[in-house]
N, CA, C and O atoms as a GROMACS GRO file, in nm:
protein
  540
    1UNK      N    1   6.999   9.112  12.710
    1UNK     CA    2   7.128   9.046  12.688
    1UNK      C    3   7.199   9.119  12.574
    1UNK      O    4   7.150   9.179  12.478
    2UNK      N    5   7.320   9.100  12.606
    2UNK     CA    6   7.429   9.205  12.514
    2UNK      C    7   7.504   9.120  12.412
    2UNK      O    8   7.557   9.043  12.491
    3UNK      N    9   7.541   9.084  12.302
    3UNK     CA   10   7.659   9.055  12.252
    3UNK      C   11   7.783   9.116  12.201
    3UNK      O   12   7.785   9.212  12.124
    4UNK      N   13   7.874   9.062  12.242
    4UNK     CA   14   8.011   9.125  12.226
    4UNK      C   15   8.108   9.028  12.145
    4UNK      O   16   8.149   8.928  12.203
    5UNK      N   17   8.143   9.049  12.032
    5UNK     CA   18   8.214   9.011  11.916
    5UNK      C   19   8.391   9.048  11.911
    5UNK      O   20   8.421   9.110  11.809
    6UNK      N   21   8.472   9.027  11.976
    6UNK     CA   22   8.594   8.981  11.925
    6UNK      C   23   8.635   8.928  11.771
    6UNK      O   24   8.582   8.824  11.733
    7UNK      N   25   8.714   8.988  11.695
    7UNK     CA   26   8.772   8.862  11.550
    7UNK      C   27   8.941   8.932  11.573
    7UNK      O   28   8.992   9.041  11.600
    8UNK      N   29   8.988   8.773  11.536
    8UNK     CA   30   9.105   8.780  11.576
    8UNK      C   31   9.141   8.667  11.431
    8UNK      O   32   9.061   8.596  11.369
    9UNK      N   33   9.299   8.686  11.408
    9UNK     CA   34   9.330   8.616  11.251
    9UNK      C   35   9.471   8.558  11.293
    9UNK      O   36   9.564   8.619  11.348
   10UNK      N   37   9.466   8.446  11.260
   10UNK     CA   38   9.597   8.363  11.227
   10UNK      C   39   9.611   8.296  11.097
   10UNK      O   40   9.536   8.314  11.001
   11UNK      N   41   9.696   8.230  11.100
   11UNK     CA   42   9.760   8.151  11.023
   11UNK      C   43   9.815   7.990  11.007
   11UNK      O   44   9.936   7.984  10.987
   12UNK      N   45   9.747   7.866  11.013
   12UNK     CA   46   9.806   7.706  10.990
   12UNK      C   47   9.774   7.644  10.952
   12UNK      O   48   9.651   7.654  10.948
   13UNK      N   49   9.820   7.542  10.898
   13UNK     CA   50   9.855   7.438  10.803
   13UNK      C   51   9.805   7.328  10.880
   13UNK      O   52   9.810   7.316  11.002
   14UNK      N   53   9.743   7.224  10.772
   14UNK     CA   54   9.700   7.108  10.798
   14UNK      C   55   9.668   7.010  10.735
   14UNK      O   56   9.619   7.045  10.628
   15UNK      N   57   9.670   6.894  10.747
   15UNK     CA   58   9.615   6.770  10.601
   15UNK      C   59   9.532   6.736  10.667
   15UNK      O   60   9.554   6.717  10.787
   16UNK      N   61   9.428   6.719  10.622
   16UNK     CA   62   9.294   6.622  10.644
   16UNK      C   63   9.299   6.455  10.586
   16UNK      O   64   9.287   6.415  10.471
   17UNK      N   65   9.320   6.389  10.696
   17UNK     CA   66   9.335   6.237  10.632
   17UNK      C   67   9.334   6.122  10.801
   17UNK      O   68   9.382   6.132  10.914
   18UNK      N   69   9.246   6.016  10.722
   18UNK     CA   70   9.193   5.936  10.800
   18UNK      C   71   9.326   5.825  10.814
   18UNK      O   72   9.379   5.774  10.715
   19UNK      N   73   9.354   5.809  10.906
   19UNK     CA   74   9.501   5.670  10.878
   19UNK      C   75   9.469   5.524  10.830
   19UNK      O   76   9.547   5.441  10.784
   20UNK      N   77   9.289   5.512  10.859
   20UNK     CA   78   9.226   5.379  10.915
   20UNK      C   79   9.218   5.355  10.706
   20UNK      O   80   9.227   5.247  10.648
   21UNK      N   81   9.202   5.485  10.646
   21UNK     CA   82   9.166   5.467  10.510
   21UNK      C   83   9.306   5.496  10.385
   21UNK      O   84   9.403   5.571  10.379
   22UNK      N   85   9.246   5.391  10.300
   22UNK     CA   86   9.365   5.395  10.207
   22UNK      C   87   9.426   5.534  10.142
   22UNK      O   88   9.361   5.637  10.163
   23UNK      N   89   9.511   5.541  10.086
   23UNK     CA   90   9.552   5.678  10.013
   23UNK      C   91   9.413   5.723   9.907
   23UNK      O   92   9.348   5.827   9.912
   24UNK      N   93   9.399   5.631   9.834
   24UNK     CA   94   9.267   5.654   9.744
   24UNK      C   95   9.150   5.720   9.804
   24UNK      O   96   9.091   5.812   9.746
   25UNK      N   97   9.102   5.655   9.965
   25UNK     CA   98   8.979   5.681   9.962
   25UNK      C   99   8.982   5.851  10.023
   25UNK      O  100   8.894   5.934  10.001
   26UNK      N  101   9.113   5.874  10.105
   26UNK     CA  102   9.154   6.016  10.144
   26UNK      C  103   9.128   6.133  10.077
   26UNK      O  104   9.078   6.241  10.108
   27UNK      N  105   9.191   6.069   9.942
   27UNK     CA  106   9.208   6.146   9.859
   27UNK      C  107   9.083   6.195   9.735
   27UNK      O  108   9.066   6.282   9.649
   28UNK      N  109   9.012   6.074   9.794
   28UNK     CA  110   8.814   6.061   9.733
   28UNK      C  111   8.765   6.169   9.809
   28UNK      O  112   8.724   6.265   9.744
   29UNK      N  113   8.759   6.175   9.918
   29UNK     CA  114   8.706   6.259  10.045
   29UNK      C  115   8.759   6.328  10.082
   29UNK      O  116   8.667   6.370  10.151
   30UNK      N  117   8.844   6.399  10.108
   30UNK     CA  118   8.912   6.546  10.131
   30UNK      C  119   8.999   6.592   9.967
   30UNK      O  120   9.082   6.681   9.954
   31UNK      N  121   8.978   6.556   9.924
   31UNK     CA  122   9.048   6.624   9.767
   31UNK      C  123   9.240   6.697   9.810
   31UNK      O  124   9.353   6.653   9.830
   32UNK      N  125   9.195   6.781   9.805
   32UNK     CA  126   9.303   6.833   9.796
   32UNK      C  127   9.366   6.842   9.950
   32UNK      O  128   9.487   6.819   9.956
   33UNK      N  129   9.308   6.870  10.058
   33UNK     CA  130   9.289   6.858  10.157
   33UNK      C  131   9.392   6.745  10.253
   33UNK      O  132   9.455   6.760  10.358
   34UNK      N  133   9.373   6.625  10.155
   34UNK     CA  134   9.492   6.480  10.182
   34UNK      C  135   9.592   6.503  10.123
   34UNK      O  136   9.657   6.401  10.100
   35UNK      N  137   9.650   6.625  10.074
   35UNK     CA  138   9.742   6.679  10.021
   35UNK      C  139   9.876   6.586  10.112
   35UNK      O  140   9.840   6.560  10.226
   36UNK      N  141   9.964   6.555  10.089
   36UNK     CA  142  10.055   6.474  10.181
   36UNK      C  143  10.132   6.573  10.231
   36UNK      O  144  10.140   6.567  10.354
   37UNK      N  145  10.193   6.665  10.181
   37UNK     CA  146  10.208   6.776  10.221
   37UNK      C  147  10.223   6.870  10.250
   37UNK      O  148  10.305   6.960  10.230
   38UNK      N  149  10.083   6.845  10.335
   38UNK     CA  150  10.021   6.985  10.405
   38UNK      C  151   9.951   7.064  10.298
   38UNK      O  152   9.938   7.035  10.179
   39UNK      N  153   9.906   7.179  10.370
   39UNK     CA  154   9.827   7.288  10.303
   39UNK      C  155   9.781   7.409  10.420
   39UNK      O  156   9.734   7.384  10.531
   40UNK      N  157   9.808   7.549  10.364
   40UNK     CA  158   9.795   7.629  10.456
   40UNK      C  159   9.643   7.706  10.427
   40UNK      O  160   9.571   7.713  10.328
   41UNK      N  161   9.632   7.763  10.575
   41UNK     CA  162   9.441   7.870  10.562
   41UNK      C  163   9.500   7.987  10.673
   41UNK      O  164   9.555   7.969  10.782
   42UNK      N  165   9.468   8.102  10.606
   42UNK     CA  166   9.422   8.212  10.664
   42UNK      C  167   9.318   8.223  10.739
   42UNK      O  168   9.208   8.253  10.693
   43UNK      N  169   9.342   8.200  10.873
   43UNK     CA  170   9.200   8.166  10.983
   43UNK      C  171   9.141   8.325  11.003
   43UNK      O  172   9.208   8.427  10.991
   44UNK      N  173   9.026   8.317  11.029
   44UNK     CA  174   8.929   8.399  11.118
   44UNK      C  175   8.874   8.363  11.212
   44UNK      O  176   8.857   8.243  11.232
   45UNK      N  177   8.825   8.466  11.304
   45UNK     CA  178   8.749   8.376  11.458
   45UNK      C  179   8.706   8.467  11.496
   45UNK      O  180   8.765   8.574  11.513
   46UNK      N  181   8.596   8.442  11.514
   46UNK     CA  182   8.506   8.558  11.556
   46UNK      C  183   8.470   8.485  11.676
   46UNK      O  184   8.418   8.374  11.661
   47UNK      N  185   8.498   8.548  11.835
   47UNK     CA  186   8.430   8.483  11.930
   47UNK      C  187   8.351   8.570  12.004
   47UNK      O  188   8.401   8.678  12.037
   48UNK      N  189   8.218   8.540  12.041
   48UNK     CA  190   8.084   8.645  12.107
   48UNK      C  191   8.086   8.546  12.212
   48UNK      O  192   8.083   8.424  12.227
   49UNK      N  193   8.094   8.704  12.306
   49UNK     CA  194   8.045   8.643  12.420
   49UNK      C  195   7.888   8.721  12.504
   49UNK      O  196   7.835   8.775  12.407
   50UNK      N  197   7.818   8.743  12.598
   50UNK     CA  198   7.683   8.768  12.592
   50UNK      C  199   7.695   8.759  12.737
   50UNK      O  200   7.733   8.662  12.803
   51UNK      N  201   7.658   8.870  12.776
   51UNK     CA  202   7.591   8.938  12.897
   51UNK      C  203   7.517   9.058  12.956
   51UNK      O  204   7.474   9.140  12.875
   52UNK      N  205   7.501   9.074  13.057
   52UNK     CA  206   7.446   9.234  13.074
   52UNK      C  207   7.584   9.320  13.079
   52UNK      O  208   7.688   9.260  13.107
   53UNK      N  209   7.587   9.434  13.057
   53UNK     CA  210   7.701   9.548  13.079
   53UNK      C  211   7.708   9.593  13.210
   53UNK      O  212   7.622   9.660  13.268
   54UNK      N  213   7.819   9.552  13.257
   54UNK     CA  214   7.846   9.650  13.349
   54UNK      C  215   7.815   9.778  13.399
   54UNK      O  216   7.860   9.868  13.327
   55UNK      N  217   7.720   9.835  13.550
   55UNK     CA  218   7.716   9.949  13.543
   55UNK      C  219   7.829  10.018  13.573
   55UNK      O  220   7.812  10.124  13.513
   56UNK      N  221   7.934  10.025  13.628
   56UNK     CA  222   8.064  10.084  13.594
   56UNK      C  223   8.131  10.163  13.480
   56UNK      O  224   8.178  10.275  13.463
   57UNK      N  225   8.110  10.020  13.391
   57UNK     CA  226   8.231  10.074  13.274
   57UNK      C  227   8.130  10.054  13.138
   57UNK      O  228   8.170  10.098  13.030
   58UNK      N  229   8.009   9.994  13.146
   58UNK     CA  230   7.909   9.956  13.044
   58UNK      C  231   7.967   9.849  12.962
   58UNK      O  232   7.944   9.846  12.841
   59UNK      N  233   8.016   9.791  12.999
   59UNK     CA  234   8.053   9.681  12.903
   59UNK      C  235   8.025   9.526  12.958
   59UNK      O  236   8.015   9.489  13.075
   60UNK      N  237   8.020   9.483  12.889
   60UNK     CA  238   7.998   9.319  12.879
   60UNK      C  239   8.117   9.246  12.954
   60UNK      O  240   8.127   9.182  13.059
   61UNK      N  241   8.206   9.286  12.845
   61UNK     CA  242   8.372   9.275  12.881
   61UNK      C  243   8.422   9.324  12.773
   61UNK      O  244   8.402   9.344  12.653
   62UNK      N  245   8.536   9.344  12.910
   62UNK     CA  246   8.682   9.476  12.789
   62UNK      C  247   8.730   9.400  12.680
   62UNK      O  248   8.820   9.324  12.716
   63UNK      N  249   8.704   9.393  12.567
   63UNK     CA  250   8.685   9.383  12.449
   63UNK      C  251   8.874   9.361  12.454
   63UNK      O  252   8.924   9.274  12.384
   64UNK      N  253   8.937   9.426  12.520
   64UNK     CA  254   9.116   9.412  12.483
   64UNK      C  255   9.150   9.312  12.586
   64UNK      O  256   9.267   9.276  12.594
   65UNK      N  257   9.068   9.266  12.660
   65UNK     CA  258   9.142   9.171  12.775
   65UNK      C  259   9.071   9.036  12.692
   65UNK      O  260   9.131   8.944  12.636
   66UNK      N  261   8.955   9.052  12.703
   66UNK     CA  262   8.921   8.920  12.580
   66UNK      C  263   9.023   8.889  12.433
   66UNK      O  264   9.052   8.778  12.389
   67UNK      N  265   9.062   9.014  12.378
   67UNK     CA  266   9.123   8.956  12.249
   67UNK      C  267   9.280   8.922  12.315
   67UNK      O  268   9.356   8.840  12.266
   68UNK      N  269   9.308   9.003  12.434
   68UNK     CA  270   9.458   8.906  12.502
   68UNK      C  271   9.428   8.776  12.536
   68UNK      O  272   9.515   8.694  12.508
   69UNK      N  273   9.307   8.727  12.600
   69UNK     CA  274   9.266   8.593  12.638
   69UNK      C  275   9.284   8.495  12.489
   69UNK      O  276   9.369   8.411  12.460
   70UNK      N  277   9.179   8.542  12.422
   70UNK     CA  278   9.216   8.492  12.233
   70UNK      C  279   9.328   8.445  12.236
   70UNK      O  280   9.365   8.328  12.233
   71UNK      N  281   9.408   8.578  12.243
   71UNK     CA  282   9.591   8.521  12.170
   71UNK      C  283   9.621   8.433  12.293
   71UNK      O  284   9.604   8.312  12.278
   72UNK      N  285   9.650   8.465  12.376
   72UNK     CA  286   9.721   8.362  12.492
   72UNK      C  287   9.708   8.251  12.490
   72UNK      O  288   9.790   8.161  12.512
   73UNK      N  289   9.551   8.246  12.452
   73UNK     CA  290   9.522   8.062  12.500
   73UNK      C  291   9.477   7.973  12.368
   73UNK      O  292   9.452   7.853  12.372
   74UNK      N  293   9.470   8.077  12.223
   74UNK     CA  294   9.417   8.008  12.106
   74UNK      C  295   9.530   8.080  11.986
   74UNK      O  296   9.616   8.002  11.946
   75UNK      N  297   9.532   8.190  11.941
   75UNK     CA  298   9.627   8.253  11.864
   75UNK      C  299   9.779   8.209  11.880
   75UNK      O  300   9.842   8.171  11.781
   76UNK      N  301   9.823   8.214  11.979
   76UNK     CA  302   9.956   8.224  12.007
   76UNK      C  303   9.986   8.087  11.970
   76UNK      O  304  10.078   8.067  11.891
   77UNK      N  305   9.913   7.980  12.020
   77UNK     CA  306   9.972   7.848  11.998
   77UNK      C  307   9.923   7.743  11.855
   77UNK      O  308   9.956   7.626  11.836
   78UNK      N  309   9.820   7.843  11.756
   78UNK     CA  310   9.842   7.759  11.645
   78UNK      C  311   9.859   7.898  11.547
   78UNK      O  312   9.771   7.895  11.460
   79UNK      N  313   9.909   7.969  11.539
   79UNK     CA  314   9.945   8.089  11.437
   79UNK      C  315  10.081   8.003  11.425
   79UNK      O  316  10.140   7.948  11.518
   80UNK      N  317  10.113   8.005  11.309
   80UNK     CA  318  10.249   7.973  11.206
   80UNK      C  319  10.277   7.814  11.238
   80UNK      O  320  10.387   7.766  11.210
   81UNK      N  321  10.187   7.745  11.289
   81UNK     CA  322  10.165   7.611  11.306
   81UNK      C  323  10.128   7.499  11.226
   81UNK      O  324  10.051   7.532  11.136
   82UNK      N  325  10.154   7.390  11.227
   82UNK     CA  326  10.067   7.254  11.182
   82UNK      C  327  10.010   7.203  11.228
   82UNK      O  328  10.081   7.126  11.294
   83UNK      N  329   9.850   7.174  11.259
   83UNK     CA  330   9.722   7.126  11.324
   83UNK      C  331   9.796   6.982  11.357
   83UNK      O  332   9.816   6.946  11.473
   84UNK      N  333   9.824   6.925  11.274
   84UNK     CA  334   9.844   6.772  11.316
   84UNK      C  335   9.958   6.765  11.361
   84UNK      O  336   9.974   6.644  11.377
   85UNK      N  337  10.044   6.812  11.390
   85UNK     CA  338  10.177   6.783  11.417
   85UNK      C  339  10.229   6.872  11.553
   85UNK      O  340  10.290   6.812  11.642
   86UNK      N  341  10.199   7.029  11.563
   86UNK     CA  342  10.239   7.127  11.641
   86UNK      C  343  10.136   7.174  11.768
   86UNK      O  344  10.166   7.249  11.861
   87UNK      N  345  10.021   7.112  11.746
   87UNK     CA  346   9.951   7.183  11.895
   87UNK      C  347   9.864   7.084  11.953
   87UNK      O  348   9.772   7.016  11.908
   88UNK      N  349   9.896   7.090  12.018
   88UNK     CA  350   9.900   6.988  12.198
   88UNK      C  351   9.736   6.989  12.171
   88UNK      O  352   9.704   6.877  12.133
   89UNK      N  353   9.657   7.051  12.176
   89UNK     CA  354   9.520   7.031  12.169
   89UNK      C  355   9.423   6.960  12.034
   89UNK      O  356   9.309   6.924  12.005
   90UNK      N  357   9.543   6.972  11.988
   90UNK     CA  358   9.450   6.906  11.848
   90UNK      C  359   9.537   6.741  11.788
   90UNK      O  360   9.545   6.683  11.679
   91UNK      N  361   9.581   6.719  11.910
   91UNK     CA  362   9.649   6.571  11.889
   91UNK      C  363   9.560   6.477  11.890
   91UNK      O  364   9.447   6.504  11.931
   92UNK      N  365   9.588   6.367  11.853
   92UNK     CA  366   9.466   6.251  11.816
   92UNK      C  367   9.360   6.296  11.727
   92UNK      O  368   9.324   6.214  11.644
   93UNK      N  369   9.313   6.389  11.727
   93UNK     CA  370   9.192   6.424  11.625
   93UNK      C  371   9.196   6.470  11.500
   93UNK      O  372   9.289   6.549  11.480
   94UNK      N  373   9.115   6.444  11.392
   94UNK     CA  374   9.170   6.497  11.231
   94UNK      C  375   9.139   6.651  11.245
   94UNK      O  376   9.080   6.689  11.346
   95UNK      N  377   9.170   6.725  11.164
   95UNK     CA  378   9.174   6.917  11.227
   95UNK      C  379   9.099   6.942  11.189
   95UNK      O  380   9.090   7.060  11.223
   96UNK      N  381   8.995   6.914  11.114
   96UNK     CA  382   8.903   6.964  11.044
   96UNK      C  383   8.848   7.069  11.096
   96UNK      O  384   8.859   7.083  11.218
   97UNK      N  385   8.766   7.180  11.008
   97UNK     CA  386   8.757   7.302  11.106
   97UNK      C  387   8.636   7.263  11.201
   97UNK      O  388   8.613   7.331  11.301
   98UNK      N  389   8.567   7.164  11.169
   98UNK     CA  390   8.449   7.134  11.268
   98UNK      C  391   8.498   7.125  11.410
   98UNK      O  392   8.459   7.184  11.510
   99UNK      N  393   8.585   7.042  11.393
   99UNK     CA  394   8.708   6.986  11.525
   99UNK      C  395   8.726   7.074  11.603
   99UNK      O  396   8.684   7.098  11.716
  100UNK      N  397   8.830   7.147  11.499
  100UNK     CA  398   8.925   7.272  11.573
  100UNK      C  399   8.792   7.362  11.657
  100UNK      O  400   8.770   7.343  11.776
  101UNK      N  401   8.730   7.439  11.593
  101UNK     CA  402   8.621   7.487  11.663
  101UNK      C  403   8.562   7.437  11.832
  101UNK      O  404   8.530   7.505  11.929
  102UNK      N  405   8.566   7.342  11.816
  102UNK     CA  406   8.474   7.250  11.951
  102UNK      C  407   8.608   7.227  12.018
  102UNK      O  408   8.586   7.231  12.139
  103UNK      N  409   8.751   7.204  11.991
  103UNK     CA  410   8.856   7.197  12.096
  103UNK      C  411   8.871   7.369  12.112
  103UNK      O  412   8.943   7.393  12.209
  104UNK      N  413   8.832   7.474  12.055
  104UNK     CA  414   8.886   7.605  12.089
  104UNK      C  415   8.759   7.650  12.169
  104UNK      O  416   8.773   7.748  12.242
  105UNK      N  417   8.654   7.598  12.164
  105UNK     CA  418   8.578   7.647  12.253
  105UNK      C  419   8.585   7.589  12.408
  105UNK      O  420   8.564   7.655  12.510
  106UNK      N  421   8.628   7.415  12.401
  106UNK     CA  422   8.626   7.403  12.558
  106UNK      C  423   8.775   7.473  12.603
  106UNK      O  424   8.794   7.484  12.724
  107UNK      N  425   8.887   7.522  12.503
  107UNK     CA  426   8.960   7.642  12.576
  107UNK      C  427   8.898   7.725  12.604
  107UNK      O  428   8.864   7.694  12.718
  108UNK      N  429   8.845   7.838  12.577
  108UNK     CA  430   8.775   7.962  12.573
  108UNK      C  431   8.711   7.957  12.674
  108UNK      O  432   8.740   8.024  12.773
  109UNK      N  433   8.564   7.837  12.665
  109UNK     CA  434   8.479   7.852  12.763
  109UNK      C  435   8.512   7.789  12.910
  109UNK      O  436   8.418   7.766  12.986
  110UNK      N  437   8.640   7.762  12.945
  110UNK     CA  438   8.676   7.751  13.094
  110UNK      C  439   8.722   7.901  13.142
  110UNK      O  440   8.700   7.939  13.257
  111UNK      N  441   8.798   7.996  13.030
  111UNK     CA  442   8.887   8.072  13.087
  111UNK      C  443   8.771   8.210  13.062
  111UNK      O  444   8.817   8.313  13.111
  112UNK      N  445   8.665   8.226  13.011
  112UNK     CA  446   8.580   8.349  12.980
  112UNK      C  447   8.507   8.387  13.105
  112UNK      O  448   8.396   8.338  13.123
  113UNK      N  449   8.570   8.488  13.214
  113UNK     CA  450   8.501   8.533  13.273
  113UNK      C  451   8.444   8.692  13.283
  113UNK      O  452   8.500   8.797  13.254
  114UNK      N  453   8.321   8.666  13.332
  114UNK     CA  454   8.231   8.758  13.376
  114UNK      C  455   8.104   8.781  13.279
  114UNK      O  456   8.035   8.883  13.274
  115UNK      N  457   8.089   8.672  13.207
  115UNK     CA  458   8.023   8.677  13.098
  115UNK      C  459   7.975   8.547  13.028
  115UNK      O  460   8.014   8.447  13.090
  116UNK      N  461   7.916   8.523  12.939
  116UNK     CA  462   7.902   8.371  12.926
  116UNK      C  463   7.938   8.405  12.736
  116UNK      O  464   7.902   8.497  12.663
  117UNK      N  465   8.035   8.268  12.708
  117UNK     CA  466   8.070   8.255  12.570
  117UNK      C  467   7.919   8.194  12.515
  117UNK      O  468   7.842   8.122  12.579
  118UNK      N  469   7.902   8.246  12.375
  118UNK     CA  470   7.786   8.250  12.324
  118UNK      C  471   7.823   8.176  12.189
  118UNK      O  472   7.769   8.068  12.164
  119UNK      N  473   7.882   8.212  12.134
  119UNK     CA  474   7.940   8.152  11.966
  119UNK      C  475   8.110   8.191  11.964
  119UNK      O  476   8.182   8.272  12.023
  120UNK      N  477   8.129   8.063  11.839
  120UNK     CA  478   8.279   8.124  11.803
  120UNK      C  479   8.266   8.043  11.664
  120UNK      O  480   8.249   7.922  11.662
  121UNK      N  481   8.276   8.115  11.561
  121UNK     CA  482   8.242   8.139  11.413
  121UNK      C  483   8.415   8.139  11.384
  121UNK      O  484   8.495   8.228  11.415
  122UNK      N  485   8.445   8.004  11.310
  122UNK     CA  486   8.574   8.026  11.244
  122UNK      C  487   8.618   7.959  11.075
  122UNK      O  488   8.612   7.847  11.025
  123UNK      N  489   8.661   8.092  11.027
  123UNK     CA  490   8.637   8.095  10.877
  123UNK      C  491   8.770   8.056  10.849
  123UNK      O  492   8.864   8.125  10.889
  124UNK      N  493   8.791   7.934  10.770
  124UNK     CA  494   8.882   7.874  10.706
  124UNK      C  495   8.946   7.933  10.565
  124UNK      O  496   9.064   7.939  10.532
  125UNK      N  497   8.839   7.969  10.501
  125UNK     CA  498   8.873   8.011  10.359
  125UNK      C  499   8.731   8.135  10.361
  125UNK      O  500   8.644   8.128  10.447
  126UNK      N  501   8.730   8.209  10.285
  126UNK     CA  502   8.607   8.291  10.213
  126UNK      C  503   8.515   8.248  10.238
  126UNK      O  504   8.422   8.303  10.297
  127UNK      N  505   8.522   8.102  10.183
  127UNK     CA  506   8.371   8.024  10.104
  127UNK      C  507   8.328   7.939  10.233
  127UNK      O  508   8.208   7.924  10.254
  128UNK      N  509   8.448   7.870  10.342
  128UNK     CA  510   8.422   7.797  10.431
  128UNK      C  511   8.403   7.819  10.601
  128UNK      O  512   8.500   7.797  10.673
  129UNK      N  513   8.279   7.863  10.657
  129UNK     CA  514   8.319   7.841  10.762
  129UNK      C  515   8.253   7.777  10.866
  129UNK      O  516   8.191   7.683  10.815
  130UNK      N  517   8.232   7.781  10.999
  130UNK     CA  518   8.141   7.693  11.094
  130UNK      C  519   8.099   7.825  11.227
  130UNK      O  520   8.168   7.917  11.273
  131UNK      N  521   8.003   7.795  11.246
  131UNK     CA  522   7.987   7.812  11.360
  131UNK      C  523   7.924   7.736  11.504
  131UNK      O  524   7.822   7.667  11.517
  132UNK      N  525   7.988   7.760  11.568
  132UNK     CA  526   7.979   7.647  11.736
  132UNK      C  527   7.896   7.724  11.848
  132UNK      O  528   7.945   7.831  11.885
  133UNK      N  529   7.769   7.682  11.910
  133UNK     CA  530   7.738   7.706  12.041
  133UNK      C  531   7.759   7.656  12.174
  133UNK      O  532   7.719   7.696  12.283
  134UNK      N  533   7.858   7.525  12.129
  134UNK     CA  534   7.854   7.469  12.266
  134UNK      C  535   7.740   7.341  12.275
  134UNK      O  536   7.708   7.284  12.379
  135UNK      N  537   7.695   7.318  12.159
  135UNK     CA  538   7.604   7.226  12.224
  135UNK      C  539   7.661   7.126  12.203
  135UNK      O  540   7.615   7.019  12.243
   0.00000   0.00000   0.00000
């Protein structure tokens, strides 16, 4: 088995805050985060996907049709965005990057063919990030 690593970088804004909880306790538990508003992150995303290579072309997959898949169906629609306010997929849910992760993978993993998505590792800040298998 092969892995193949895509990283692709955007850019959006988001507040972390529960509605059910008072301003205080928001602001106990996400710090700065319940910022009222907003606050922006320089995203990373690293998405691997894992198969045998092609005997043709030796590849897993074309590494440029995957990072067009990326932008089309994940980049394009939250780059210069607000998590809570601007993208259709992250409505009803708080954005947290745990979140975002697990709604960008059941995008990804309907549209990834010829190969099976393996991880997608997305770094919020330096210090913060997650990684998702799907389970």
């Amino acid at each position: 088995m092969v892995y193949l690593t895509r990283k692709e970088h955007f850019n959006a804004a988001h507040k972390l805050t529960n509605p059910a909880w008072s301003e205080e306790k928001n602001k106990a538990v996400f710090g700065k985060c319940a910022n009222a508003n907003w606050h922006g992150h320089n995203y990373e995303i690293w998405v691997t996907v894992k198969g045998k290579p092609d005997p043709d072309t030796g590849f897993v997959v074309n590494a440029h049709q995957l990072s067009k898949l990326i932008k089309s169906e994940i980049t394009d629609k939250v780059d210069h965005k607000n998590l809570n306010v601007d993208v259709d997929f992250m409505q009803g849910l708080l954005p947290s990057t745990e979140n975002f992760v697990i709604e960008i993978w059941k995008i990804l993993e309907a549209k990834v063919t010829g190969c099976e998505l393996h991880c997608i590792k997305l770094a919020e800040t330096d210090k913060i990030f997650v990684e998702y298998y799907g389970e």
